[in-house]
DSSP file (Angstrom, degrees, kcal/mol; ACC not computed):
  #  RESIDUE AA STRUCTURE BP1 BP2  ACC     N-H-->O    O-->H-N    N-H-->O    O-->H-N    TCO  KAPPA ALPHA  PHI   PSI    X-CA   Y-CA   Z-CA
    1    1 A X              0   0    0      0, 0.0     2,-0.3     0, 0.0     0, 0.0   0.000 360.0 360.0 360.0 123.7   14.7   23.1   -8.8
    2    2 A X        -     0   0    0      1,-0.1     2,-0.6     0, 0.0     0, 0.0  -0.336 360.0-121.4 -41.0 107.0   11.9   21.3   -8.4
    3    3 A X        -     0   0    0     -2,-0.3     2,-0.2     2,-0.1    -1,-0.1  -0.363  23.6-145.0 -62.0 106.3   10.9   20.0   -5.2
    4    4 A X        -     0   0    0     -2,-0.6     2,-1.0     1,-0.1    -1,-0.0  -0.675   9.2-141.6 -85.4 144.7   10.3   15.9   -4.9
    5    5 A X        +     0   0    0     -2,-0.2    56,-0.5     2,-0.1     2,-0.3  -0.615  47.7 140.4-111.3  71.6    7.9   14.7   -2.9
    6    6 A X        -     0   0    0     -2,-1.0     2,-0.3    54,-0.2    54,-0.2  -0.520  33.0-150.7 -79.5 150.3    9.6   11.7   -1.4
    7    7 A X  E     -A   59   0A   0     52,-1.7    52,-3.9    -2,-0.3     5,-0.1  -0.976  25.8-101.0-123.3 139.6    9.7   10.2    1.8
    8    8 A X  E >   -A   58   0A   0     -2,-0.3     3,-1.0    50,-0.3     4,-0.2  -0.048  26.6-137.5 -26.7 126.8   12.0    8.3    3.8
    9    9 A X  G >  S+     0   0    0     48,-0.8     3,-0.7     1,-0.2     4,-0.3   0.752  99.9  69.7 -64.8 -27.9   11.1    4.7    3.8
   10   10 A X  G 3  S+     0   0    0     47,-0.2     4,-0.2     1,-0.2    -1,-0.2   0.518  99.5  60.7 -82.7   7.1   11.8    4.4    7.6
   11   11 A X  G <> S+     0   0    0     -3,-1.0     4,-5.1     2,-0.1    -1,-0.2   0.393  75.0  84.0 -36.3 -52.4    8.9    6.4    7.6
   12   12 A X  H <> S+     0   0    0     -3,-0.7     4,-2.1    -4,-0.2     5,-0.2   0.755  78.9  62.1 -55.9 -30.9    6.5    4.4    6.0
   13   13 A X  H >> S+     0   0    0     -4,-0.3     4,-2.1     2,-0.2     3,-0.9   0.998 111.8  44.3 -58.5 -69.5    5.2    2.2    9.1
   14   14 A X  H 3> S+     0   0    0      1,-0.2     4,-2.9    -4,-0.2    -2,-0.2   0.942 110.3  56.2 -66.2 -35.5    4.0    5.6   10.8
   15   15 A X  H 3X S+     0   0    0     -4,-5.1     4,-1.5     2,-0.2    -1,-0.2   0.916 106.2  50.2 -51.0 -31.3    2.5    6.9    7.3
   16   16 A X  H XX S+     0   0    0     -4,-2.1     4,-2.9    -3,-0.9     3,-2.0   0.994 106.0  56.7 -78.9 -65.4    0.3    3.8    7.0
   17   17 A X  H 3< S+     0   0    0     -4,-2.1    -1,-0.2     1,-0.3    -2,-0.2   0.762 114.5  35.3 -21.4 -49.6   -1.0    4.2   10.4
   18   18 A X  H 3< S+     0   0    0     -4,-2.9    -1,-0.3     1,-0.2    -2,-0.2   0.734 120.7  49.3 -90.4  -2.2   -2.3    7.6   10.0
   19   19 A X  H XX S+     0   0    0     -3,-2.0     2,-5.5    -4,-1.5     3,-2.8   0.821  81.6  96.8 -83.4 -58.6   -3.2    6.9    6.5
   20   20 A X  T 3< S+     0   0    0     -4,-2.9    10,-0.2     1,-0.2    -3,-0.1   0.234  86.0  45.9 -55.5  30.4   -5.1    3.6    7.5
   21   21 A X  T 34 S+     0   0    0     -2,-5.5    -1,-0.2    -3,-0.1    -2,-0.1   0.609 117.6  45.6 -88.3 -40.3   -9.0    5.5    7.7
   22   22 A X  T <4 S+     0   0    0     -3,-2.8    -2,-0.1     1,-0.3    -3,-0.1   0.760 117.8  36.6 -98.1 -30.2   -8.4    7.1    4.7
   23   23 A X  S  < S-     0   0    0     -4,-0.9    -1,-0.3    -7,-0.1    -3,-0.1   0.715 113.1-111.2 -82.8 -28.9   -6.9    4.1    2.5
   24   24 A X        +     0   0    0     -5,-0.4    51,-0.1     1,-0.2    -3,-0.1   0.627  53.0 170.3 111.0  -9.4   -9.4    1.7    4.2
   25   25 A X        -     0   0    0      1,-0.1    -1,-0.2    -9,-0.1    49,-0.1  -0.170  42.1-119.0 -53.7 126.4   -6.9   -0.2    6.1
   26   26 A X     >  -     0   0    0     47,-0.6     4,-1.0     1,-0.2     3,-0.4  -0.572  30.2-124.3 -89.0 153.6   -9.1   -2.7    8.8
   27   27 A X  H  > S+     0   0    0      1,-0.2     4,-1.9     2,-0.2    -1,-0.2   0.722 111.0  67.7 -65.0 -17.4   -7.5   -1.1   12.3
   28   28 A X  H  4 S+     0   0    0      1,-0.2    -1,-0.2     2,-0.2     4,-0.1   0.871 102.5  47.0 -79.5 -12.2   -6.3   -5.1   13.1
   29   29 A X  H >4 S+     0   0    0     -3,-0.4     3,-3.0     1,-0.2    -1,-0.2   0.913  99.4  64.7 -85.1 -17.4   -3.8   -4.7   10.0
   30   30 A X  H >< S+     0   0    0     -4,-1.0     3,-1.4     1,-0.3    -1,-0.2   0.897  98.1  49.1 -73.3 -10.7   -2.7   -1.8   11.1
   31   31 A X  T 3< S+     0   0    0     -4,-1.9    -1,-0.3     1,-0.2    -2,-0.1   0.531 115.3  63.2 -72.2   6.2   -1.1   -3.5   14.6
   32   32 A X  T <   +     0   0    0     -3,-3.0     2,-0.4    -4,-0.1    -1,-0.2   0.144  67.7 119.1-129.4  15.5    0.3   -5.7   11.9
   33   33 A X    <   -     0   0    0     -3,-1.4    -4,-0.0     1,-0.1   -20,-0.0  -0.713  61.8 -96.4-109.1 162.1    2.3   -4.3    9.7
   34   34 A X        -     0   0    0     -2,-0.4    -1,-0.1    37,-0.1     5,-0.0   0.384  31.6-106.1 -33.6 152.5    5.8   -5.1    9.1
   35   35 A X     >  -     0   0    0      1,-0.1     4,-1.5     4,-0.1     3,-0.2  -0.154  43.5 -99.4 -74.6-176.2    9.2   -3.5   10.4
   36   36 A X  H  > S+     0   0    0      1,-0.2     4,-1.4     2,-0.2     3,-0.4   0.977 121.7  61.2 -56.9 -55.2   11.1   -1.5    8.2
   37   37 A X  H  4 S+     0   0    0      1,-0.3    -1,-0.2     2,-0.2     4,-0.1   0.507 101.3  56.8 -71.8   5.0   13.5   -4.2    7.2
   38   38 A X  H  > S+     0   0    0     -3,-0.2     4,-1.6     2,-0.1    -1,-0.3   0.776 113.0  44.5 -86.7 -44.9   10.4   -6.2    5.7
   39   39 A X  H >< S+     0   0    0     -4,-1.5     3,-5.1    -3,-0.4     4,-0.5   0.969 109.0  48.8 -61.1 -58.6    9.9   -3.3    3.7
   40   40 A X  T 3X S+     0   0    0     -4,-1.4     4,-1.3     1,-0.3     5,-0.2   0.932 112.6  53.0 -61.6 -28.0   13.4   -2.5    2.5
   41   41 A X  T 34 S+     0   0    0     -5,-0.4    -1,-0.3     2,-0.1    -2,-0.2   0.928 112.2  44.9 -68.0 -17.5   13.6   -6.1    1.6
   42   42 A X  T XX S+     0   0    0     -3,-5.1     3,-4.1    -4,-1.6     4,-0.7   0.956 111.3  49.3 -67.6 -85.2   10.3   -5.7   -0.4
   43   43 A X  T 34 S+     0   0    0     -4,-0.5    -1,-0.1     1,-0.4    -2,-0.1   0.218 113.8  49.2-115.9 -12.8   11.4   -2.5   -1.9
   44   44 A X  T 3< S+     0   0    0     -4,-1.3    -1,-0.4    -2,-0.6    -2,-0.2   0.357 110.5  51.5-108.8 -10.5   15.0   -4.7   -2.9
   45   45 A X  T <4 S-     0   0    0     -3,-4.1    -2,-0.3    -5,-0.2    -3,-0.1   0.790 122.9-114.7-100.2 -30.8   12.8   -7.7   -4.4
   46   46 A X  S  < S+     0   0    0     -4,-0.7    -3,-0.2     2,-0.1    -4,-0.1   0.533  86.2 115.3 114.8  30.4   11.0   -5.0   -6.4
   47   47 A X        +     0   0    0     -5,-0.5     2,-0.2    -6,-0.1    -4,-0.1   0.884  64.8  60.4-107.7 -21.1    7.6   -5.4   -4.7
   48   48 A X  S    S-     0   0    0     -9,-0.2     2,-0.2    -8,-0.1    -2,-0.1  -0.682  90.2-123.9 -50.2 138.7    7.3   -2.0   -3.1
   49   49 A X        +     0   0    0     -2,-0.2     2,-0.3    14,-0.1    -6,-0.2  -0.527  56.2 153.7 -78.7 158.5    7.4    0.8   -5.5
   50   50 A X        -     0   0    0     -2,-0.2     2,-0.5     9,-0.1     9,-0.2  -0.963  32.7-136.0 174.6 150.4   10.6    2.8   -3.8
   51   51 A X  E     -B   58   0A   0      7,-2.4     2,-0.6    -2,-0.3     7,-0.6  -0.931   7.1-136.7-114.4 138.7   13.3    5.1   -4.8
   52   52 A X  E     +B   57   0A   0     -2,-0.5     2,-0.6     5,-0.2     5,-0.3  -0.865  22.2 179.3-113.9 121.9   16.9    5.4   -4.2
   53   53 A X  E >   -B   56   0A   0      3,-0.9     3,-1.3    -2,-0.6    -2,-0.1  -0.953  69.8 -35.5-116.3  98.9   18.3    8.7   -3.5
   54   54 A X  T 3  S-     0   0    0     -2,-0.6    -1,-0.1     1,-0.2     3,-0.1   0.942 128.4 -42.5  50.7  41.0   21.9    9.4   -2.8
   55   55 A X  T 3  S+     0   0    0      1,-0.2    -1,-0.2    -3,-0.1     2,-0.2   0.503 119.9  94.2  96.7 -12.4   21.9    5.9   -0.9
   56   56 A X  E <  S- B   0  53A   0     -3,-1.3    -3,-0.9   -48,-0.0     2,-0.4  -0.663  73.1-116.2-119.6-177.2   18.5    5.9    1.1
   57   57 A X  E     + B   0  52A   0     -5,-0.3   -48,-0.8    -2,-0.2     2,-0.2  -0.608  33.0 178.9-122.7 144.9   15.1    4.5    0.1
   58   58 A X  E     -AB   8  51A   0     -7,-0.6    -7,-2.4    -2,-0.4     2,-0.3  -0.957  11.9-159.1-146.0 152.8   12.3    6.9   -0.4
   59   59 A X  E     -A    7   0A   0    -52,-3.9   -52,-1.7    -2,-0.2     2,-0.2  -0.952  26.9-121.5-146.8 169.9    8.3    6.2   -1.6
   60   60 A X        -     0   0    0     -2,-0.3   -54,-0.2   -54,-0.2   -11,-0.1  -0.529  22.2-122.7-131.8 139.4    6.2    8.8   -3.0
   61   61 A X  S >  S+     0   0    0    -56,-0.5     3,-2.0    -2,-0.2     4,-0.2   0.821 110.5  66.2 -70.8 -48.8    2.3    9.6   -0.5
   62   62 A X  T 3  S+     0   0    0      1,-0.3    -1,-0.2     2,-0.1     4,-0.2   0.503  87.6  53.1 -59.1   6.5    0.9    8.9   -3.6
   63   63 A X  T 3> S+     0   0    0      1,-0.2     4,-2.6     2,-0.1    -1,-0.3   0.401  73.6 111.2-114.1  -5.8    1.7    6.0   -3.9
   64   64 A X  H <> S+     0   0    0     -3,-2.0     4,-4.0     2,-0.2    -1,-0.2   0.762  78.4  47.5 -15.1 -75.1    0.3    5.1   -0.7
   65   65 A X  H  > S+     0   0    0      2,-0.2     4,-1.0    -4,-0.2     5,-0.4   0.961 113.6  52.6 -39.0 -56.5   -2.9    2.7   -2.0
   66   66 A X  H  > S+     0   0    0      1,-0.3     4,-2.4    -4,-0.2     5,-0.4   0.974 113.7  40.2 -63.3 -61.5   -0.3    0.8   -4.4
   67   67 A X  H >X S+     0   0    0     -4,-2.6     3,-1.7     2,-0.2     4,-1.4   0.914 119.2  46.7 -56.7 -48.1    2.3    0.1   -1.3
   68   68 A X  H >X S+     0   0    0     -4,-4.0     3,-2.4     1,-0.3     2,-0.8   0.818 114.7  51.0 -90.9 -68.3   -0.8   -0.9    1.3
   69   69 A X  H 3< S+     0   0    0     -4,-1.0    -1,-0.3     1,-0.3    -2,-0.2   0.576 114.1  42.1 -12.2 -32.2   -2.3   -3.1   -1.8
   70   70 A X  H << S+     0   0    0     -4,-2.4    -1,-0.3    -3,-1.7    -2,-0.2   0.819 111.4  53.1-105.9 -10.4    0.9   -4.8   -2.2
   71   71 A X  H << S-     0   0    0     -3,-2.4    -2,-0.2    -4,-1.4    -1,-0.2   0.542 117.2-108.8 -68.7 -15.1    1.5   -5.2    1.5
   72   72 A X  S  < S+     0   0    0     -4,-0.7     2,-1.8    -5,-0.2    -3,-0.1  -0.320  80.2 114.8 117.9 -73.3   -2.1   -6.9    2.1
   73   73 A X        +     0   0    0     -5,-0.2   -47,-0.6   -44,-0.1     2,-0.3  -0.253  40.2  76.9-112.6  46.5   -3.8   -4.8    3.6
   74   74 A X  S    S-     0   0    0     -2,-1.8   -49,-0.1   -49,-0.1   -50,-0.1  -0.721  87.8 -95.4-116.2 169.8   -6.7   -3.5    1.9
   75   75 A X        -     0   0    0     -2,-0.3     3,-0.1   -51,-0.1    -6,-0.1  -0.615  45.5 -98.6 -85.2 154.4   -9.8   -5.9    1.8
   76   76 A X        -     0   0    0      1,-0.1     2,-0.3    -2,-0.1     3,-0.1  -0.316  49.4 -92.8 -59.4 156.6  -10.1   -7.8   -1.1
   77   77 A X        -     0   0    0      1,-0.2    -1,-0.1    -2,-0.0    -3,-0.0  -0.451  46.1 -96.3 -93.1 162.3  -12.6   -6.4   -3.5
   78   78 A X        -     0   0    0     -2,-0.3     2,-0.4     1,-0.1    -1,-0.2   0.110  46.8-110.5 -42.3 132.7  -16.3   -7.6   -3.2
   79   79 A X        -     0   0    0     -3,-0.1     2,-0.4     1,-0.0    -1,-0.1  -0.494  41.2-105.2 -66.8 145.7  -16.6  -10.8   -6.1
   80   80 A X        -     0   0    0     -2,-0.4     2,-0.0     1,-0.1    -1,-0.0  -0.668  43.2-105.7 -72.9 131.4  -19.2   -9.2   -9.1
   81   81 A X        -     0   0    0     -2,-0.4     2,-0.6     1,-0.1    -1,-0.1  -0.156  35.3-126.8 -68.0 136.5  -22.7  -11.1   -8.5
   82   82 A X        -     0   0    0      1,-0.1     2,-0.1    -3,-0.1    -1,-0.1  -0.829  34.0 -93.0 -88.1 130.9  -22.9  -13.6  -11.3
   83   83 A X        -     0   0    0     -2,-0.6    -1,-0.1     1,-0.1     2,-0.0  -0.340  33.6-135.4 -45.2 129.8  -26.4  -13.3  -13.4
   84   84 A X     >> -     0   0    0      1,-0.1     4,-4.2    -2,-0.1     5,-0.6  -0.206  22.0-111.9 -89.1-179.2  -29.2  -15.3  -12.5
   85   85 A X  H  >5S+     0   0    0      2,-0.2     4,-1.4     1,-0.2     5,-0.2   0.928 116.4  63.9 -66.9 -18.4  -31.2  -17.1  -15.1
   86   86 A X  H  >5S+     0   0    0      1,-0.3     4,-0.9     2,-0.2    -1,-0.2   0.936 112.9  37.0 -46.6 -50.9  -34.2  -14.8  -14.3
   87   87 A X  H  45S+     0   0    0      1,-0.3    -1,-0.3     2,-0.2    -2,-0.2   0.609 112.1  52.3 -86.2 -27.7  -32.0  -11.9  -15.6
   88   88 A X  H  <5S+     0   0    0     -4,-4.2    -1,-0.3     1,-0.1    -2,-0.2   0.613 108.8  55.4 -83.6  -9.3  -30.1  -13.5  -18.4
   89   89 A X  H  <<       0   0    0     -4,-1.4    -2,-0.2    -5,-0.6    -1,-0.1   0.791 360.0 360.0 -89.9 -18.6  -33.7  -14.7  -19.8
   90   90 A X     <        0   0    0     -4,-0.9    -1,-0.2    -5,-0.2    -3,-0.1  -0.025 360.0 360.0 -41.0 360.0  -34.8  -11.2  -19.8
């Protein structure tokens, strides 16, 4: 049988913490993120990706970016520099 790579959702708090160098995460969101019961109400509104397994909650490490993206707390991405007229006469 194939092994799933779930995790506990009451988990998740400490995964983003040790994740948040590697995702990008500024260190002031990480003192700022949410209990569990903010997630499992995300994850029950259907804005966490999440599983349920035999009664408990679980989210997949890959899925890591999407969950801190939908929490906030990666920076928005830089806006694309609009051409100037030099470069659109060009």
């Amino acid at each position: 049988m194939q092994k799933l790579n779930l995790q506990p959702l009451a988990l998740l708090r400490v995964e983003l913490q040790q994740a948040a160098p590697r995702l990008g995460i500024a260190p002031a969101a990480v003192g700022q993120l949410p209990s569990h019961r903010v997630f499992l109400t995300m994850v029950l509104d259907g804005t966490l990706p999440a599983e349920r397994v035999a009664g408990r909650w679980y989210y997949r490490r890959a899925r890591l970016p999407e969950i801190a993206e939908a929490l906030g707390l990666l920076p928005a991405p830089a806006p694309a520099a609009e051409p100037t007229a030099s470069s659109a006469a060009a």
